[in-house]
C-alpha positions in Angstrom: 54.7 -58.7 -57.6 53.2 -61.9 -55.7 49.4 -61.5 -55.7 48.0 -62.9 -52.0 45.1 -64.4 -54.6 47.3 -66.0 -57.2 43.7 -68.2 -58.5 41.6 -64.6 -58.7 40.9 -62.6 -62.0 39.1 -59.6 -62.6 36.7 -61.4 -65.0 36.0 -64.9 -66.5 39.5 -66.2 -68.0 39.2 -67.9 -71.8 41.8 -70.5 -70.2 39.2 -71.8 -67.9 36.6 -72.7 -70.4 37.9 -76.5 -71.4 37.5 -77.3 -67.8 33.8 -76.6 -67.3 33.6 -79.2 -70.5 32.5 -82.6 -67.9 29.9 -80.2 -65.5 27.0 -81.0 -67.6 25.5 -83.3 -70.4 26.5 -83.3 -73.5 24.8 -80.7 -75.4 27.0 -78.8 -72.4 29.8 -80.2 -73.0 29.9 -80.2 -76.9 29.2 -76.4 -77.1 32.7 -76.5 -74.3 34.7 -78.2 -76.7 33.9 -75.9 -80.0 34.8 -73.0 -78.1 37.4 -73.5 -76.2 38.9 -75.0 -79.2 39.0 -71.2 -80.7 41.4 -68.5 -80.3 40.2 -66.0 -76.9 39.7 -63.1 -79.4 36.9 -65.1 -81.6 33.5 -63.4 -81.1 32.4 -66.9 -79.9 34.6 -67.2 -77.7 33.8 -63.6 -76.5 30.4 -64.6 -76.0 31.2 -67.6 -73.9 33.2 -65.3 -71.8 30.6 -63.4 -72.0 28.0 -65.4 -70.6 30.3 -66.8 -67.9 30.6 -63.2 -67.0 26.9 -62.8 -66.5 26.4 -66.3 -64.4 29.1 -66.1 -62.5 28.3 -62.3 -61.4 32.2 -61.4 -62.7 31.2 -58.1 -62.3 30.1 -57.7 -58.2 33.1 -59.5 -57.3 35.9 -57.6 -55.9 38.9 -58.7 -53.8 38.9 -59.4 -50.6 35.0 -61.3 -51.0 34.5 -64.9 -50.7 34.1 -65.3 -54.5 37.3 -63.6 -55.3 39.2 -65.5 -53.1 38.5 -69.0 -54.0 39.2 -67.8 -57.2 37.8 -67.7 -60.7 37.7 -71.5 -61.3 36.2 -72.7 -58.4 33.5 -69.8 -59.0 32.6 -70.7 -62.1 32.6 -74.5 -61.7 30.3 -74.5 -58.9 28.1 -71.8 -60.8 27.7 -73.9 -63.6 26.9 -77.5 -61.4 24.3 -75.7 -59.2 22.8 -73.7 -62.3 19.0 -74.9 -61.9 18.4 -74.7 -65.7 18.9 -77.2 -68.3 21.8 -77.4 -70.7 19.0 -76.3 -73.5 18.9 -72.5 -71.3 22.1 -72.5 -71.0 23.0 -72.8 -74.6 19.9 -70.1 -75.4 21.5 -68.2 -72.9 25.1 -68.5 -74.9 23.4 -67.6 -78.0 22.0 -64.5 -76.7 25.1 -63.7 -76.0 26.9 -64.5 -79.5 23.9 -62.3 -80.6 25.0 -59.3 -78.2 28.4 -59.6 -79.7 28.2 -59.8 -82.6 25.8 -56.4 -82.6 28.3 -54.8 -80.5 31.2 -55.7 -83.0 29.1 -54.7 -86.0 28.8 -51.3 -84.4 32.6 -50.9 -83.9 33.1 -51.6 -87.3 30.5 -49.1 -88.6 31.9 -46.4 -86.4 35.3 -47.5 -87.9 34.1 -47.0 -91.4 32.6 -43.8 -90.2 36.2 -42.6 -89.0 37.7 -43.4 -92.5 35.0 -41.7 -94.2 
């Protein structure tokens, strides 16, 4: 099937992280290259997706809106060059979310270990 919004996802893509890499300074752009440097299904990674998810407001888009049609990389991109923060709250921002995470996956694997009990 031909989609009418070939560039649109449902939520922020793993493949689009590298290119958010030269948006910012350094700090940005280091914590860019460690994770899009891991596999999509690392809990880091995750979390960067994760975070995305929350700036970019993944989750009130829906097709047929303006966000949704430029697509997912144009979103992000210009949600990360007109964030107002520094590249410091953005990388307190991803750890909160490595911390979310990880708590969710701990709990996955307790109720796992619970089934097998």
């Amino acid at each position: 099937m031909i989609s009418m919004y070939p560039k649109a996802e449902i939520l922020f893509p793993p493949k689009l992280i590298l290119s958010l890499k030269e948006l910012r300074g350094p700090e940005w752009a280091e914590l860019v290259t460690l994770v899009a440097r891991l596999p999509e299904t690392h809990p880091d990674a995750l979390a960067f997706c994760h975070m995305m998810i929350e700036l970019d407001g993944c989750l009130n888009c829906y097709a047929g809106s303006y966000k949704f049609m430029r697509g997912c990389a144009a979103c992000a991109r210009q949600t990360i060059m007109q964030f107002k923060g520094t590249d410091a709250e953005l990388l307190k921002m991803y750890k909160a979310s490595q911390k979310t995470m990880h708590a969710y996956l701990k709990k996955q694997e307790r109720k796992v270990a619970a089934a097998k009990a």
